[in-house]
N, C-alpha and C positions, 0 to 999 in steps of 0.2 A: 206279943213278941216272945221268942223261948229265953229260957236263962241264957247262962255264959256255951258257948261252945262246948262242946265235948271232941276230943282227941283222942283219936286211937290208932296206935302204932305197928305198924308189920315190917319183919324182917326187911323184905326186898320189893320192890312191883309185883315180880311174880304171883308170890304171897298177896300181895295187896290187891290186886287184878281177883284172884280167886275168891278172895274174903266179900267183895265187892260188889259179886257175882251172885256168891249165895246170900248176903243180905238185904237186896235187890230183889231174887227168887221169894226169899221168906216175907218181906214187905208187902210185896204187890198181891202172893197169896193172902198173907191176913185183909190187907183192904178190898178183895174181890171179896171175901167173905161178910164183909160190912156193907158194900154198896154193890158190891153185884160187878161192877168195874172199876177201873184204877186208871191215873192219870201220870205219866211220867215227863218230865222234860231231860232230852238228853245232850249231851255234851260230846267234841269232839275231842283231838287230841291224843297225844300217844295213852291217856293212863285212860280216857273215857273210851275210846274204840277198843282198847284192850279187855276189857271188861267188858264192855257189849260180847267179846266174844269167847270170853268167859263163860258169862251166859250161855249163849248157842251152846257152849263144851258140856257144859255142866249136866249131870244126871238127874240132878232136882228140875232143871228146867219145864218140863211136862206137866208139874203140878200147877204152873199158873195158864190159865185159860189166854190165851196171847190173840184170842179174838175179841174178850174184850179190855183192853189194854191201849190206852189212848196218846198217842208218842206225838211229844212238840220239840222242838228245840230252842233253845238258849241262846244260838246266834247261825247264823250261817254267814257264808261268802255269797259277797255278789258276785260270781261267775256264771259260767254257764251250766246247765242243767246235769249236765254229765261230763263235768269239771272232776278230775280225781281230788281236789282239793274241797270238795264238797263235803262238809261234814254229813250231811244225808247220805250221800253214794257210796259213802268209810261205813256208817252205820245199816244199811243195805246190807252190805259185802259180810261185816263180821258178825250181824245177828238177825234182823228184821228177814233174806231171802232164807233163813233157816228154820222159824217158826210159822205158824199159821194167822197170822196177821190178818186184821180188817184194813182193805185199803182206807177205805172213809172214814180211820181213824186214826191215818196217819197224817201228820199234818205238817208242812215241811214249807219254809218261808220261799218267796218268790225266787227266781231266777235272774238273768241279763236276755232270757229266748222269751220271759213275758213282760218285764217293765224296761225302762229305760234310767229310771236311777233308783240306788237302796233304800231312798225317800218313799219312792212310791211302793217299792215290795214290803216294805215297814209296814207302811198304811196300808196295805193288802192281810196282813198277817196279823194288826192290831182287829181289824174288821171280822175275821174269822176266829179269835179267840175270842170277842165279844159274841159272835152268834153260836159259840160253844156255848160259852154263858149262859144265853137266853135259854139256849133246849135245855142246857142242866137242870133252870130252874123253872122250866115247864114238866120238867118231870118230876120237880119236887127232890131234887136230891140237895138238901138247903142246909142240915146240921153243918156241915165241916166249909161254908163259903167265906171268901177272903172278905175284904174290906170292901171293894165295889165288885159283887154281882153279876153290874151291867158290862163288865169289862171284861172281867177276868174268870174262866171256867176253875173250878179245883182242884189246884196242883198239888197231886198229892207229893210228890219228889221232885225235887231240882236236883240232878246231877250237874257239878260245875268244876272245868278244870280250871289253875291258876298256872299265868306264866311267870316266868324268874321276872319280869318290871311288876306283878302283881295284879295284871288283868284278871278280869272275868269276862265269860261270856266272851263278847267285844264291846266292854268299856274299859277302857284306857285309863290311865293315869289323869289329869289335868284334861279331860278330852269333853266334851259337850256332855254323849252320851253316858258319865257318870255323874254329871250335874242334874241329869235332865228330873224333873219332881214328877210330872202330868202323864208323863205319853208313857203306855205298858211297850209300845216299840219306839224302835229309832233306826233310823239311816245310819251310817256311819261313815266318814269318809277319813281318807289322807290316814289311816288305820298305820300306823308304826310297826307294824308284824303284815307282811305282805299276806294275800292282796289287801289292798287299798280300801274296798268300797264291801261292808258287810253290811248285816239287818242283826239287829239285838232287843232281846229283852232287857228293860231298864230294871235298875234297881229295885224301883218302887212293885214293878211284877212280878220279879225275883221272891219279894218279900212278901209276898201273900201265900206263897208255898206252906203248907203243914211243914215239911221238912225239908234242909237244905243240905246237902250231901259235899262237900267239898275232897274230890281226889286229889290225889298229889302226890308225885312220887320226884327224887331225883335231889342229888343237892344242887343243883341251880336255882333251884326253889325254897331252901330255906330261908334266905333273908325274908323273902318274900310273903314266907309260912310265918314266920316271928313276927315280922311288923304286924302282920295284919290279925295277930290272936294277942298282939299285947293293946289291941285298941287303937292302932293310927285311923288317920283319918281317910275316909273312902274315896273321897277326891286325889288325895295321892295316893294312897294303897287301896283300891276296888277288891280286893281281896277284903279287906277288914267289912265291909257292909252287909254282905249278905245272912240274912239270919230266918229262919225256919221257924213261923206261927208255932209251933210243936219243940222243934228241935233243930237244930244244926251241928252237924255232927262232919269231923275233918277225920278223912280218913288218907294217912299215911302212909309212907314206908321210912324204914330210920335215917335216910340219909337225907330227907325233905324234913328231920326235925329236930333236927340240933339245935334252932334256937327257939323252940317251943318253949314258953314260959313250963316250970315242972309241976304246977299247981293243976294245971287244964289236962295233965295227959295219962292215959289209961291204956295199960301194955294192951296192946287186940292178943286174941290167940289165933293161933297160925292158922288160916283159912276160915276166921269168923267172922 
């Protein structure tokens, strides 16, 4: 597990979107330089789609080879496939139809047009991160592997956004899915932030990331930022759990960090 958090602060979203953007670019270039590919989990949300499409803007983009670049996500909605509410179809729109992408390596949790509950898309998506696994470690790419292997392929980035109740992903406050110890996914139901019925990565799969990225812009967010960087507990604050094998690193803008402890925090410079 990495040390304590590191925080780093920018002016506004804008700023924080772009800084975001190119640290993301410089990341995934060094680790294609290491393993020939890279592994990203993305996030929705205004500060996660804003940054995907940052990305796309950005002049650096072209340095990373975006064919091999392996894109999971964090949580999706159970809707339908072509739900604008789709975190996949937001991340589509603002970066993935702009670069040169492998589809067979894009990997995007089930729908409501192929299962009948987020139970089953869960278990569809647990299944397919497990036979990521397998090939990874039939191809020998074994130094940087999480805790189980058979489960879990290597994440090299978690990007994850937090809400003002201090969600991640889609776990919840008090809710099954931040209890849950065993399963890398979960169903989620009766979901307190509409809709209702998502597919989420747990805790525990979160936590096998080399690095954990948390965005966050906005002050409806900073209680939310303060509980969860002064150590609450992840069952009420799911913000507070997630932590980065390597690093976890919160990346702000100043109005999401007012009640940042002053010990954790490290000014970003404008666009880093």
């Amino acid at each position: 597990m990495s040390a304590d958090p590191r925080v780093s602060i920018h002016p506004d979203s804008t700023v924080l979107m772009a800084a975001i953007a190119a640290r993301l670019i410089t990341k995934l270039v060094d680790i294609q330089d290491r393993h020939g590919e890279a592994t990203v989990v993305l996030t929705g949300g205004t500060m996660g789609i804003g940054s995907l499409k940052a990305v796309a803007e950005s002049p650096a983009a072209p340095a990373v080879d975006w064919s091999k670049v392996n894109f999971w996500w964090g949580d999706e909605r159970f809707v339908a496939a072509d739900d604008a509410e789709r975190n996949a179809r937001q991340a589509q729109d603002a970066l993935l139809a702009h670069i040169d992408v492998d589809p067979a390596r894009v990997h995007v949790p089930g729908s409501t047009d192929d299962f009948d509950s987020p139970d089953e898309a869960a278990a569809d998506y647990a299944r397919r991160l497990a036979e990521a696994a397998a090939a990874e470690h039939a191809a020998d790419m074994s130094d940087d592997r999480p805790e189980h292997p058979a489960r879990l392929p290597r994440l090299d980035i978690v990007l994850l956004g937090v809400g003002p109740d201090a969600h991640v992903a889609s776990l919840f406050p008090e809710q099954a899915g931040i209890r849950e110890k065993e399963l890398t996914v979960v169903g989620v139901h009766n979901s307190p932030k509409p809709p209702p019925a998502r597919v989420s990565l747990t805790l525990p799969a979160i936590n096998t990331a080399l690095e954990v990225w948390m965005v966050v812009a906005g002050d409806d967010k900073a209680g939310a930022v303060g509980l969860a960087l002064a150590g609450a507990n992840p069952v009420q604050v799911p913000a507070a759990g997630p932590r980065g094998r390597r690093e976890t690193l919160w990346l702000i803008d100043e109005n999401a960090a007012s009640r940042v402890p002053e010990q954790l925090v490290r000014k970003g410079p404008s666009g880093a």
